[in-house]
C-alpha positions in Angstrom: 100.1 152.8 -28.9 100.6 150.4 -31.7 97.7 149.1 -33.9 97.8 145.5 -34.9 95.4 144.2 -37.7 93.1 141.4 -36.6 95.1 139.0 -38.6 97.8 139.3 -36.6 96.1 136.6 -33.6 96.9 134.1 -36.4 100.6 134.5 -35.6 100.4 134.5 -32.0 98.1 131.3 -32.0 100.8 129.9 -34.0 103.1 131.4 -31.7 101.6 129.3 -28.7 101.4 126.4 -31.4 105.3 126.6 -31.7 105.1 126.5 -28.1 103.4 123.0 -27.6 106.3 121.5 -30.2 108.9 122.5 -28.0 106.9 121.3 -25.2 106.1 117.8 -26.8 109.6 117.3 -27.7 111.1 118.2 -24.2 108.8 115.4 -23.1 110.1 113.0 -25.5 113.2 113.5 -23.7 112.2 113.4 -20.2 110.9 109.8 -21.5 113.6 108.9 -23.0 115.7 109.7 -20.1 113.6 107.6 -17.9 113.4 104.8 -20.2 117.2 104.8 -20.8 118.4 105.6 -17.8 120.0 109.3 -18.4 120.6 111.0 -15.3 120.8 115.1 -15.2 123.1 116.8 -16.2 124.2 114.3 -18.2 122.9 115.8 -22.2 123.9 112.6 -24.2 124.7 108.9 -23.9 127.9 107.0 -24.3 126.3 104.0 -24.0 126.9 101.4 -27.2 123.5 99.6 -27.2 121.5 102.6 -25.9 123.1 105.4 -26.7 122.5 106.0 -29.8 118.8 106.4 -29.7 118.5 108.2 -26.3 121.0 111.2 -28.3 118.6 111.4 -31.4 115.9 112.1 -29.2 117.6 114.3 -27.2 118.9 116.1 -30.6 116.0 116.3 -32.0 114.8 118.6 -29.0 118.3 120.0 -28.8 118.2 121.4 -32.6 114.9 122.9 -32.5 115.7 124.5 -29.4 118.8 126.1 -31.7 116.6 127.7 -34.0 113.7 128.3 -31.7 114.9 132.2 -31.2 115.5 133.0 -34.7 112.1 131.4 -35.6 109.9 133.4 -33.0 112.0 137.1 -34.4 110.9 135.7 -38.0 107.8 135.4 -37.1 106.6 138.1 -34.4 108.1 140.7 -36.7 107.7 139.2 -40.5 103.9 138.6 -39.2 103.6 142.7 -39.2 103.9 143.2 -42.2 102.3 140.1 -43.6 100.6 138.0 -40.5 98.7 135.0 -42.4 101.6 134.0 -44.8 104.2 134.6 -41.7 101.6 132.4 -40.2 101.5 129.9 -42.6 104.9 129.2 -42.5 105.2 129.0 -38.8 102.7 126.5 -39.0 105.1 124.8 -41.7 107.8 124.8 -39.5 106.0 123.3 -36.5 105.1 120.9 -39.0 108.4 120.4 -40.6 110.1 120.1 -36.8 107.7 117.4 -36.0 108.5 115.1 -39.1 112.5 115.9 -38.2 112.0 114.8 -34.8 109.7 111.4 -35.6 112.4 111.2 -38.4 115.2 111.1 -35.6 113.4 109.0 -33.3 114.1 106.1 -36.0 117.8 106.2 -35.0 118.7 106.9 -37.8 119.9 110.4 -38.1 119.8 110.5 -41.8 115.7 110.4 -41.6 115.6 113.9 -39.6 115.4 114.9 -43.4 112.1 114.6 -43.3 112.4 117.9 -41.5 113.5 119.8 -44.2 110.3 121.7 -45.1 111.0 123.5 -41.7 114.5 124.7 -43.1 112.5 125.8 -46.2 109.8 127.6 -44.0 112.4 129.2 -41.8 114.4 130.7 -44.7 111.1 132.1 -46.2 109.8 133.7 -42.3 113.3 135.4 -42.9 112.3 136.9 -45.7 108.8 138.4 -44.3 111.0 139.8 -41.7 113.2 141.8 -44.2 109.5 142.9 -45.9 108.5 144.3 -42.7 112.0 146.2 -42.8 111.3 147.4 -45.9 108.0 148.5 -45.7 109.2 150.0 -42.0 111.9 152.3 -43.8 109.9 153.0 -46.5 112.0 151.2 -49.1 110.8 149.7 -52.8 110.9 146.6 -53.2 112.2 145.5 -57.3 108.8 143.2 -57.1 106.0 145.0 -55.7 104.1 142.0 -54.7 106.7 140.2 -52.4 106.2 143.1 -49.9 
């Protein structure tokens, strides 16, 4: 049986948190499919006054989507070895996916850099995970503190 330490329901409420983004934003696009006219299957828009802002809303969804797996590995297994900064960050990247997505609902794709602290927040849940691999294989880590 495996143990975890108490702190660790901080990264599966943030797990269910990351859950209600992707939620919110497949909403968005149900809207915007309604609103614009986008039947199923079609994904995007080809139409030139319409079009453009029915596909950042969709993208927006879309992209978060792609790094939706990658995000919930980070976190589920950096949060072992360190649950409230893996934690944390999840929380940043819900954060930073919800300023990239009101970013891309401008139309303006160039404002989905408001996003960018969930990039930053990602990258960082990476490195938890490789903590918990070093801690796990009972490696040393050059700075004692970052694991």
């Amino acid at each position: 049986m495996v143990v975890l330490s108490k702190e660790y329901g901080y990264v599966a409420l943030t797990g269910v948190g990351s859950f209600a983004l992707v939620s919110y934003l497949a909403i968005n696009v149900a809207k915007a499919r309604k609103k614009y006219k986008i039947d199923y299957p079609k994904m995007y828009s080809d139409d030139p006054e319409t079009g453009n802002m029915f596909n950042c809303i969709q993208r927006a969804h879309q992209n978060t989507l792609e790094s939706y797996p990658a995000f919930l590995f980070f976190l589920a297994i950096g949060g072992l070895a360190v649950p409230r900064t893996a934690s944390l960050l999840g929380v940043t990247w819900i954060i930073g996916r919800v300023l990239y997505a009101h970013g891309y609902y401008t139309g303006d794709p160039a404002k989905r850099k408001w996003g960018a602290p969930s990039s930053i927040a990602l990258l960082a849940l990476s490195g938890t995970t490789i903590c918990f691999a070093f801690r796990h294989l009972n490696w040393s880590c050059r700075y004692k503190s970052c694991c």
